[in-house]
C-alpha positions as CSV (number, residue, x, y, z in Angstrom):
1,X,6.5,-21.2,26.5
2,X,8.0,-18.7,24.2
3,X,5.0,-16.1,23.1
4,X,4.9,-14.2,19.7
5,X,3.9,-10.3,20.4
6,X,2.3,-9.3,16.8
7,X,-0.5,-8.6,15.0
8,X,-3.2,-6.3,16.2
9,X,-3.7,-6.1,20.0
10,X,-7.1,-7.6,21.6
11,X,-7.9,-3.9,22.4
12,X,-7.7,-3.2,18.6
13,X,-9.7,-6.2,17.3
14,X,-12.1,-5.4,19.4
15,X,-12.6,-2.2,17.9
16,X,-13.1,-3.5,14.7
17,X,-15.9,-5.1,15.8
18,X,-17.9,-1.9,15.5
19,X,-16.5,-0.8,12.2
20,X,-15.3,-2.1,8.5
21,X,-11.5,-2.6,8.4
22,X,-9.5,-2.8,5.1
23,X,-8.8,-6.8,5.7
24,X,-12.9,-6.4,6.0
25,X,-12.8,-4.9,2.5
26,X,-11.6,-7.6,0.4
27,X,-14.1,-10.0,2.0
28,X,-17.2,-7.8,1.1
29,X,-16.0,-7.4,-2.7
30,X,-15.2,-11.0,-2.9
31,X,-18.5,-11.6,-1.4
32,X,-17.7,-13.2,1.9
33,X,-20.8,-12.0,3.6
34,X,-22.3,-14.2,6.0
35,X,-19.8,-15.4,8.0
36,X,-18.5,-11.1,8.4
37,X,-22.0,-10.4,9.5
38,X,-22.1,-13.2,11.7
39,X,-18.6,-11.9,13.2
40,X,-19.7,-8.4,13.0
41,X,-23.3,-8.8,14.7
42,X,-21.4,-11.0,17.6
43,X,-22.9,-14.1,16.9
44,X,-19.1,-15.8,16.5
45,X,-15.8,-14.5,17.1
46,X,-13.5,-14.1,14.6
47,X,-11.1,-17.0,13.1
48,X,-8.5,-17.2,15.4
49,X,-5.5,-16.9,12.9
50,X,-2.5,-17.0,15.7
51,X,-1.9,-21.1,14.2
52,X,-2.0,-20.0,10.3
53,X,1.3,-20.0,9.5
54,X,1.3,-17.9,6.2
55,X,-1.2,-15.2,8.5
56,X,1.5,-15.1,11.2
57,X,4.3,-14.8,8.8
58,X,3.5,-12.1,7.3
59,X,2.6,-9.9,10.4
60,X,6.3,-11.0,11.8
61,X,7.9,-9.4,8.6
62,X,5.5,-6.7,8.2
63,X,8.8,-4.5,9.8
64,X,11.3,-5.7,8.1
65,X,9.3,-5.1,4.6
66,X,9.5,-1.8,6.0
67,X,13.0,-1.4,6.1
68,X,13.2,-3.3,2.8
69,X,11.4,-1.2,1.2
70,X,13.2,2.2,2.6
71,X,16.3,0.8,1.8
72,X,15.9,0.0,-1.5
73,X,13.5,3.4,-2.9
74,X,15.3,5.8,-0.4
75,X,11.7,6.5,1.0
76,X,10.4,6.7,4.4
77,X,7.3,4.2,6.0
78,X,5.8,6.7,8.3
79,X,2.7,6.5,10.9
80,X,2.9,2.9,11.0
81,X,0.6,1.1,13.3
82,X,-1.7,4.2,13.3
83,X,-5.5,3.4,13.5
84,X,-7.6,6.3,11.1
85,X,-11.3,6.7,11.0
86,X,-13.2,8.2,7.8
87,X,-14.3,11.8,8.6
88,X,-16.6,11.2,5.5
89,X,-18.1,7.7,6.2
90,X,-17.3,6.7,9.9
91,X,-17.9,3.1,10.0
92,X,-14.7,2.8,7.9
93,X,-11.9,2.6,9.6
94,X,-8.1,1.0,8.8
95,X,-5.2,0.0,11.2
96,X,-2.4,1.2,8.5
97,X,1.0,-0.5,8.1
98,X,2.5,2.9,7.3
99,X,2.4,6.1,4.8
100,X,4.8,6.9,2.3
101,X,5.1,8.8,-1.1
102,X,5.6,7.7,-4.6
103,X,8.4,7.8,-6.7
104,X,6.7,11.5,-8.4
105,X,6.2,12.2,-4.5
106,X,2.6,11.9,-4.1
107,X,1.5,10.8,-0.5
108,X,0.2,7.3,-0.8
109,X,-1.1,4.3,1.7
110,X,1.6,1.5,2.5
111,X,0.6,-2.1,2.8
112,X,3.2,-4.9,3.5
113,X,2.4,-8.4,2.9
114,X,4.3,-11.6,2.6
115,X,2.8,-13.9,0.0
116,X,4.3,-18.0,-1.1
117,X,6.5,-17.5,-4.2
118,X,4.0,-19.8,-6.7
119,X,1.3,-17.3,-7.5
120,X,0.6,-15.2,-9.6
121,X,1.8,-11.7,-9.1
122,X,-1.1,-9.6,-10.5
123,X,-3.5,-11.9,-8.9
124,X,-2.1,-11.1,-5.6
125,X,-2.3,-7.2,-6.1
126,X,-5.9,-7.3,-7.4
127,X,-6.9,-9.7,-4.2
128,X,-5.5,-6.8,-2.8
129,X,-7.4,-3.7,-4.6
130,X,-10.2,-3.8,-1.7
131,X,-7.7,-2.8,1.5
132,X,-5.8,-0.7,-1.3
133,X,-8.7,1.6,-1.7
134,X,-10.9,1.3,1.6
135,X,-7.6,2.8,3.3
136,X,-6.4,5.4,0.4
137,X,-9.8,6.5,1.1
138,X,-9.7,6.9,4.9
139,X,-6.5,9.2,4.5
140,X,-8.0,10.9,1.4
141,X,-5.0,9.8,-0.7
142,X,-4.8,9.3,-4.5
143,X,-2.1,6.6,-4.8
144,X,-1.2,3.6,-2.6
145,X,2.4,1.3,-2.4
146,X,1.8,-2.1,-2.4
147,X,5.6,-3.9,-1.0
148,X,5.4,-7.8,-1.6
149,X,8.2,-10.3,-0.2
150,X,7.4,-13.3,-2.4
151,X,8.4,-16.3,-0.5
152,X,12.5,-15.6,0.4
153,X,13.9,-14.7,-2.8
154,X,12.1,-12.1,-4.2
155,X,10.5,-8.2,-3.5
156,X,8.4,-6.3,-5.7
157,X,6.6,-3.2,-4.7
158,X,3.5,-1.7,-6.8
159,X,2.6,2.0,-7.2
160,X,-1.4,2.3,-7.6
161,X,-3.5,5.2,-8.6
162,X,-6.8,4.9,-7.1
163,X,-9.6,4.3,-9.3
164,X,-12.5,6.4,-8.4
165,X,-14.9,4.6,-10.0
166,X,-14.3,1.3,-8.7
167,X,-13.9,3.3,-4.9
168,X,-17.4,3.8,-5.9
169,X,-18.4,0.4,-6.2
170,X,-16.1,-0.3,-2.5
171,X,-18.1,2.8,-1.1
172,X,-21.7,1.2,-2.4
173,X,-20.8,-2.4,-1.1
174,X,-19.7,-1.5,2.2
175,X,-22.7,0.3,2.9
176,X,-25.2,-2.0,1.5
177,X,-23.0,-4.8,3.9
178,X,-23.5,-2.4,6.9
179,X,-27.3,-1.9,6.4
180,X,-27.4,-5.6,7.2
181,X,-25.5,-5.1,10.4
182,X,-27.2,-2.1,11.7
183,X,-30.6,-4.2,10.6
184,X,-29.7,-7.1,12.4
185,X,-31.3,-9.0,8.9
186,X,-28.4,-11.7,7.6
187,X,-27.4,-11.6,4.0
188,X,-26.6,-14.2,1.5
189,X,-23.2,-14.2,-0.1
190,X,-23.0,-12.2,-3.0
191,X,-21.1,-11.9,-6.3
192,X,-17.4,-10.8,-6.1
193,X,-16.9,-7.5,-7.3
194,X,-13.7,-7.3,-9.6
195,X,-10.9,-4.9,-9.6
196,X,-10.0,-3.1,-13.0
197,X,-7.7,-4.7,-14.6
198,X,-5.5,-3.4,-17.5
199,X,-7.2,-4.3,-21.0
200,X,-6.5,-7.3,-22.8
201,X,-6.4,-5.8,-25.9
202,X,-4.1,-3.1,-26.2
203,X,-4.2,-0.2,-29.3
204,X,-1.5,1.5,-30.9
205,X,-2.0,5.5,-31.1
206,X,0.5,8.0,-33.2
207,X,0.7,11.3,-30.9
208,X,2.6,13.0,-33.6
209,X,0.1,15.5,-33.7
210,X,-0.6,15.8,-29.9
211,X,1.3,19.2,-28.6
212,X,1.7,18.4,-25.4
213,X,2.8,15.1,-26.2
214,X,5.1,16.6,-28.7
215,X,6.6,19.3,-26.0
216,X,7.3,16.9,-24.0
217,X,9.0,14.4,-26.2
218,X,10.9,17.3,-27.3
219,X,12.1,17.9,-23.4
220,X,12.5,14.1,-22.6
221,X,15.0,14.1,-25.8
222,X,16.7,16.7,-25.1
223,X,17.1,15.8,-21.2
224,X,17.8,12.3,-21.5
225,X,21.5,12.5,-21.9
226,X,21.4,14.9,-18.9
227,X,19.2,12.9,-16.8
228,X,21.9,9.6,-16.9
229,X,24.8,11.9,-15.9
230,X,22.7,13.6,-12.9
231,X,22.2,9.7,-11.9
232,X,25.4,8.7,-11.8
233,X,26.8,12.2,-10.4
234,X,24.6,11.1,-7.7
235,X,25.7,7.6,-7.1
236,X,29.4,8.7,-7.1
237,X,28.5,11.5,-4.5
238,X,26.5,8.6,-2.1
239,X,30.1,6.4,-2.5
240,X,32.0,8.9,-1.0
241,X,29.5,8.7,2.0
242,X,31.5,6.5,5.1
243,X,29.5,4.5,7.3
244,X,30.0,6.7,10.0
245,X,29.3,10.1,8.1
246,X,25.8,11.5,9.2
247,X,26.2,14.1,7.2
248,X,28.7,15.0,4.2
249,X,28.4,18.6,2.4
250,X,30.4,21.1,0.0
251,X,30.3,22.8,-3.7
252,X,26.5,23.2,-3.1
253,X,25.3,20.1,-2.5
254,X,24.5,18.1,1.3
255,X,23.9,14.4,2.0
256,X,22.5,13.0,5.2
257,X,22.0,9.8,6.6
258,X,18.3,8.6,7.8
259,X,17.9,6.7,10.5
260,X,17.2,3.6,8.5
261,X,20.8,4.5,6.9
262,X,19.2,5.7,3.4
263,X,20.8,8.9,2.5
264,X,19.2,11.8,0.7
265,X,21.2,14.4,-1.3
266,X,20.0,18.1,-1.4
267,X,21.2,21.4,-2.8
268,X,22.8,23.6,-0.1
269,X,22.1,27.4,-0.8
């Protein structure tokens, strides 16, 4: 029979036995308690997920979101597959799907998932604002990159700054979880602990007088025009790049092609 080689190795899940993993961390804010410390304390094994399709799914694509995702921003997925301890607070621990930067180059988390194209979208990126921040805070990262294939027709990825307060809350939870398992006393399930979410009522607020805001309006303006012909001197240069060129330079400026094929332009002095 044809086998499937995915997903964490047994090796690996039994590590996390002895720790709190990000997947972990959304069950603890949502309140999943019990059954974790039951898993945790070895009084049942984890759910055996290798027959839930969407589970399975989303590990088999977890590479190709990858890709997707470098192809389209131009930005590398490194250290994927790389298991990370918290110096700070060791019984955290992640197995991440990759590091990458944002688009204002800040190092940030990657997660991957896979999710069925009927839900809502903001519902699935605060489902996943547990993992988000447990991980961002193993690596001691301010940002994380959230890359969503939504069923087979449709990719968004998220940028999020991590909220320190509610990393707090993650912080408090987890321990008060682990107390339990280091006390051998079971817990009852508790109250989910949401996210933040954007306010529902928005304000409106003249910066006229603001002179930072007002410096930079005044540079934004004056840029703007600038900023559109820079973008499309750039997508004329990447045009001229053949398949086969690995690397193309002259009046100042170089392009080179990545191994995933994205190409990055640089100035040459």
């Amino acid at each position: 029979m044809r086998s499937l080689d995915v997903g964490l190795t047994k090796e690996q899940i039994a590590k996390r036995g002895g720790t709190i993993g990000g997947s972990d961390a959304n069950r603890i804010m949502a309140g999943d308690w019990f059954p974790l410390w039951e898993e945790k304390t070895g009084r049942r094994p984890g759910d055996d997920l290798s027959d839930v399709l969407p589970v399975m799914l989303g590990s088999y694509t977890e590479e190709f979101n990858r890709y997707w995702y470098e192809k389209q921003t131009g930005r590398d997925v490194t250290s994927e597959g790389m298991e990370a301890v918290s110096k700070n607070v060791p019984i955290m621990s992640c197995t991440l799907d990759g590091m990458t930067k944002t688009e204002g180059g800040k190092p940030a988390i990657f997660e991957a998932k896979h999710v069925n194209p009927f839900g809502d979208i903001e519902n699935v990126v605060q489902r996943y604002m547990p993992q988000l921040h447990h991980n961002a805070y193993i690596c001691n990262v301010d940002w994380a990159v959230l890359s969503v294939l939504i069923g087979t027709m449709k990719w968004e990825f998220f940028e999020v700054e991590i909220d320190h307060f509610y990393m707090q809350s993650v912080l408090d939870e987890e321990a008060r979880f682990w107390s339990h398992v280091e006390n051998d006393t079971p817990p009852t399930n508790q109250e989910s602990v949401a996210p933040p979410k954007t306010p529902e009522k928005l304000i409106e607020v003249d910066m006229a007088g603001d002179n930072i805001w007002g410096a930079g309006a005044a540079d934004w303006l004056e840029n703007k025009d600038a900023a559109k012909k820079f973008k499309s001197a750039e997508s004329a240069l990447k045009d001229l790049m053949a398949p086969h060129f690995g690397r193309a330079f002259g009046a100042g400026v170089q392009i080179k092609r990545a191994k995933n094929n994205s190409l990055r332009i640089t100035e040459v002095k």
